[in-house]
N, C-alpha and C positions, 0 to 999 in steps of 0.2 A: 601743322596738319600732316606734313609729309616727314618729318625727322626721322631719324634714324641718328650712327655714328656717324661721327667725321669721320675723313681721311686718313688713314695714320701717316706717318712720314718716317721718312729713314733716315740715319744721318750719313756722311761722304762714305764710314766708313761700314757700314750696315750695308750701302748699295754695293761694294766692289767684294762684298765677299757671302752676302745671302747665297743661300743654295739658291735652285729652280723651286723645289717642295718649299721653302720657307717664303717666296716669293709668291708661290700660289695661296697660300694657306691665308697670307696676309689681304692675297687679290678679295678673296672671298669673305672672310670675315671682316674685314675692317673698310674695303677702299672702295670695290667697286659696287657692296650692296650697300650704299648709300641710298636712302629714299629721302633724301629732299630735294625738291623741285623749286628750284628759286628760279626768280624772273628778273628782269633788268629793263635796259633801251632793247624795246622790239624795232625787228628790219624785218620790211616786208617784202617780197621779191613773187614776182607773175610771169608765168610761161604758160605755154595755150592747155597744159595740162592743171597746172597745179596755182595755188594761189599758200603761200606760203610765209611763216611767220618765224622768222631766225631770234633767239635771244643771246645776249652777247654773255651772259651767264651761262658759262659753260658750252656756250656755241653749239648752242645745241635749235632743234628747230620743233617747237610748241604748237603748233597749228599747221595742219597740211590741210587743206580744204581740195577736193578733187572737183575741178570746172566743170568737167565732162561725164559726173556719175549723180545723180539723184537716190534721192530716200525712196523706200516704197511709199505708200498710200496704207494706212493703218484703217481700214476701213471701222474696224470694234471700237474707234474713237465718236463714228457717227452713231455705229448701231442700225440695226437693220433696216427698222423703219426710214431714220434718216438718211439712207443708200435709197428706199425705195420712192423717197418724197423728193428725191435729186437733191438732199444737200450735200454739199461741197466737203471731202476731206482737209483735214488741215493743210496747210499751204505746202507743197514740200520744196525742200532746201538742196542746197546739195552737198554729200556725203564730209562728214569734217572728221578723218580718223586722228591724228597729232593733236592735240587740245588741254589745256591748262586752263580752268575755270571752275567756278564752284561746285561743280557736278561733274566734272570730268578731269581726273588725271593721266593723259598719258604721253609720251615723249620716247623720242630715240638720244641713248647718250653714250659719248664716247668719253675716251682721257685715258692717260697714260698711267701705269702701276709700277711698283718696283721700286720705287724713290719719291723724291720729294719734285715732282714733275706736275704738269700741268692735268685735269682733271676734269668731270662734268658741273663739279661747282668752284673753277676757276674763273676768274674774270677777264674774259678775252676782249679785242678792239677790234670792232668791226673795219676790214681794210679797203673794202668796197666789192663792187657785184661789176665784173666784166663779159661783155660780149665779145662772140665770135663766132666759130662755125665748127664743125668737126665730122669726119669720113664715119661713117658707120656701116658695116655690114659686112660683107665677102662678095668676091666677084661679081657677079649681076644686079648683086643687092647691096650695090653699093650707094648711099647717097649722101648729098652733103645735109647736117640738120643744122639748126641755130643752136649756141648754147649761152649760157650765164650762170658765170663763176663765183659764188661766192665766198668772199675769203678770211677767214681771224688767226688772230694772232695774240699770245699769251706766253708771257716768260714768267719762271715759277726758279729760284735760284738761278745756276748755272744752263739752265735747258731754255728752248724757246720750239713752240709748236705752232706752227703755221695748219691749220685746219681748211681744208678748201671743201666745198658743195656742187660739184660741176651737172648741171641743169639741162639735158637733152629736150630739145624741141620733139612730140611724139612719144616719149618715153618715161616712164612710171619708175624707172631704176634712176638713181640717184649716182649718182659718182664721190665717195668721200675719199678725200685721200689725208692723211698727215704728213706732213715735213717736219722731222726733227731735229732738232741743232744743238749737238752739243757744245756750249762753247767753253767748258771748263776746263779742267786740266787735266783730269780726271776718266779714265771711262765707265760708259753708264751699260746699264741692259736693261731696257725699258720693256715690258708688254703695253698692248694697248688693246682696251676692250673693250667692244660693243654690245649695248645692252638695251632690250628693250621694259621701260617701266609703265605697267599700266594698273587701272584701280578695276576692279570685277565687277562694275555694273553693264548693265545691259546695253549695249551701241544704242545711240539714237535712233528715232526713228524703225526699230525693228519690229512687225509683227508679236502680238502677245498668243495668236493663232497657235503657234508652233513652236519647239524647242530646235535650238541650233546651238553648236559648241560658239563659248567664246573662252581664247585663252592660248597659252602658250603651247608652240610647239618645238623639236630640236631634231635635225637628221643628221647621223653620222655615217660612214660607212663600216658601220660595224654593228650598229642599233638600226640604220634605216629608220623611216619616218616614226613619230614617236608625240604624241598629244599628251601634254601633262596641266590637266585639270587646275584648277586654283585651290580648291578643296585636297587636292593631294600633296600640292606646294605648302599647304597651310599641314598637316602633318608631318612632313617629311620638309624641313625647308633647304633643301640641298639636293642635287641631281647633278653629279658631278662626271662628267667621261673623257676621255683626253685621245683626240681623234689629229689625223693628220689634213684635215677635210668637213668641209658640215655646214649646218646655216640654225639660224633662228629665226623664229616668226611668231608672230603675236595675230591669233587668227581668230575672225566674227563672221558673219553671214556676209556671202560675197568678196570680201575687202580682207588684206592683208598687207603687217609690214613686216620686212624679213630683214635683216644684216647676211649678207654673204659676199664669200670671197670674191673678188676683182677677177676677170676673166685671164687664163694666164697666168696670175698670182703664185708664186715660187708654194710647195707645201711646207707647210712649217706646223708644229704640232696647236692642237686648240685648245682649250678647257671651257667644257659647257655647263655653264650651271642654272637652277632658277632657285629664287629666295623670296621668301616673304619678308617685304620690307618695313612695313607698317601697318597698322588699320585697314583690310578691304587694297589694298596696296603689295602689288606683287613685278617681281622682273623675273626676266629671262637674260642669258646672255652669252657672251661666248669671249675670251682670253685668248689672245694669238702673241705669240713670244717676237720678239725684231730681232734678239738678237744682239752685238754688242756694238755700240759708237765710241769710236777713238776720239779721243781730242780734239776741236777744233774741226770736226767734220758733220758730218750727217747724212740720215738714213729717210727714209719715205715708208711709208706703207699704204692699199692702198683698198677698199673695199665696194660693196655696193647696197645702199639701202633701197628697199622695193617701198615703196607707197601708195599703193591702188588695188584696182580690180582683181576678183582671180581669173585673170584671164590663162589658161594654160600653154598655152604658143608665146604668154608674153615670159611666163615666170619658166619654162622649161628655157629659155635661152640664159635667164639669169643663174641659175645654179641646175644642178642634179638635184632631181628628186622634189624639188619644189611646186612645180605643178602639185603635190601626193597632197595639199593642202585644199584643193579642190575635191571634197567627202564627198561620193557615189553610193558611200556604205558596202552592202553587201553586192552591190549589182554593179560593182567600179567593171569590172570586166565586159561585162555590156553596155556599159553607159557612156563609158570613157571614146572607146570607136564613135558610138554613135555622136556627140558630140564634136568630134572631128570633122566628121563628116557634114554635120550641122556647121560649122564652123569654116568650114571651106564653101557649103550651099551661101553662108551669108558672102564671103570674100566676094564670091562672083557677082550677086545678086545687088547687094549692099542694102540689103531691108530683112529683118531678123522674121516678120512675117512671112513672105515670101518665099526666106528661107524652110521656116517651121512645113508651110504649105510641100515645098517641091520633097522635103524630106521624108511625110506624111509615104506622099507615091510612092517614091522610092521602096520605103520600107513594102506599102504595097506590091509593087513592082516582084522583090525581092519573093515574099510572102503567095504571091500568086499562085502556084504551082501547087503548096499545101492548100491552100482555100481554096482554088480549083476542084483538087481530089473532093476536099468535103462536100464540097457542090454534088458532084459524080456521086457521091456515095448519098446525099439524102434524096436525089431524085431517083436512085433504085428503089431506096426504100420506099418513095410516095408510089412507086409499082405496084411492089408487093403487098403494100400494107391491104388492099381490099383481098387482095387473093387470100390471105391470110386470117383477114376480119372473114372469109367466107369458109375456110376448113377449121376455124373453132368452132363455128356457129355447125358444121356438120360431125364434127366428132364428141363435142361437149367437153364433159368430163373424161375421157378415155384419152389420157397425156400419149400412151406408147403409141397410138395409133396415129393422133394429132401429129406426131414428132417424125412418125415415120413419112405421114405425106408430105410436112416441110419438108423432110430431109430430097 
């Protein structure tokens, strides 16, 4: 259903002497727009945010269900009448963006390029899900959260990649990192790339009321924020830019998942692309180079996947520019403040009503001075108007004369 190519593979001596350009060209055609979606032994692992479904195929993670967000209420499912006869909307669930099932393909996948290395349709061994704790924040905002690590492991000839999942209590960003080992004899220059693959139908659960983008989007610092349609993926199956910096996101109503750099993260150059990979079946992704492992050593890299809300205080800490995902349209410039400022009414308050309310005044508040004036200005005019209903009724038709005694 999902097929596409295999992997290509290189041999010892194709990896120590590829170009970077021979290396990219293969990333793309051949290894990393693979669309098949295969499944294995599911691991499920639960944190107060996320309820999540790891497959050791490719160690990648198939189902993110978010605890803490709910679907709308599709009311056009009842129909008016049934709204106005108090029947009940369909039950609602909460939010599942990650999902592999017969009506939804979509997934985050990583794997390494360049050689005959480990992959998103490699077979990894689940090594277990550790706990612990971890400092988060800067100065005042500093606090300890819980976390849970999860970990695979997959060796592919001479290479072995240790894949970890590091799990913030509180937090919608993901922590992935890879360990690579080279233990040949040989040195390697791996890329590894992250990619997201999703099919173009419509999010669960969304309003049939109204149109909202769903689909891929890429920011570089060169392109700046940049939405690219499935219908433009599907004529054009290539969108290629090579940035030292940048993120990807796979964006619906509300809800986004993004790949971007690890906070701090050395720059190293990217390669963005999106491809149509099958039927109704499309990714997005992005190419970051490691660089080269000696012998008997190894290297790390290390990223961060987002899986949630658009909340924009959550996603502007995760990368530059990623908030921009959060669509104001024409009115971002007004709406974006106001919003903040919403956003800070709820921090205090901690009820989004209450919020909504105190923001209402405010804007009143602000607003007063104008609607004041107009106030001022239509009780002169309830003055004049009889004085005025009384010198047409005395000049009639003679405008010059009417106009002289207004004046």
């Amino acid at each position: 259903m999902f097929g596409s190519e295999p992997v290509a593979e290189q041999t010892a001596t194709d990896k120590s002497t590829a170009s970077s350009d021979a290396i990219a060209n293969q990333t793309i055609a051949d290894a990393v727009a693979s669309g098949v979606i295969q499944t294995s032994r599911p691991i499920e692992v639960s944190s107060d945010l996320f309820k999540l479904r790891f497959d050791e195929s490719g160690a990648v993670i198939t189902r993110a269900e978010l605890l803490k967000e709910r679907q709308e209420a599709d009311w056009t499912e009842v129909g008016l009448i049934g709204k106005i006869l108090g029947n009940k909307a369909p039950e609602l669930r909460n939010i599942v963006l990650f999902d592999v099932s017969p009506s939804r393909a979509y997934v985050a996948q990583t794997g390494l390029i360049g050689g005959n290395f480990p992959n998103h349709k490699t077979l990894f061994k689940y090594s277990g899900t550790q706990e612990g704790t971890k400092i988060v924040g800067d100065g005042k905002n500093q606090k300890t959260v819980a976390t849970k690590t999860v970990v695979f492991t997959a060796r592919t000839g001479d290479v072995t990649v240790e894949k970890s999942f590091e799990i913030l209590q509180g937090h919608y960003g993901i922590n992935v990192s890879h360990k690579i080992i080279n233990n040949g004899d040989t040195q390697i220059s791996p890329s590894v790339y992250y990619q997201l693959t999703r099919d173009d139908g419509k999010p669960e659960g969304e309003s049939s009321m109204y149109y909202t983008y769903t689909g891929p989007a890429i920011y570089t610092n060169e392109t700046k924020f940049k939405k690219i349609d499935f219908s433009d993926i599907e004529d054009k199956p290539e969108t290629v830019a090579r940035e030292d910096d940048g993120w990807i996101a796979m964006i619906q109503h509300y809800f986004v998942s993004a790949w971007a750099d690890a906070p701090g993260a050395k720059k190293t150059e990217h390669e963005f692309y999106t491809r149509k990979l099958d039927k109704n079946l499309y990714a997005v992704g992005s190419i970051v180079r490691i660089g080269s492992v000696a012998p008997k050593s190894w290297t790390s890299t290390n990223a961060v996947l987002y899986v949630g809300p658009q909340d924009q205080a959550r996603l502007a800490q995760i990368a530059t520019g990623l908030d921009l995902v959060v669509d104001y349209g024409w009115l971002t410039m007004l709406a974006k403040p106001i919003y903040s400022v919403l956003k800070a009414l709820y921090d205090a308050v901690g009820n989004w009503g209450w919020a909504i309310v105190l923001l209402t005044c405010l804007v009143k508040l602000i607003l007063y001075p104008i609607s004041a004036a107009g106030y001022k200005s239509m009780a002169r005019m309830k003055e004049v108007t009889p004085r005025m209903k009384a010198l047409q009724q005395q000049y009639g038709n003679d405008k010059p004369r009417l106009q002289q005694a207004m004046m």
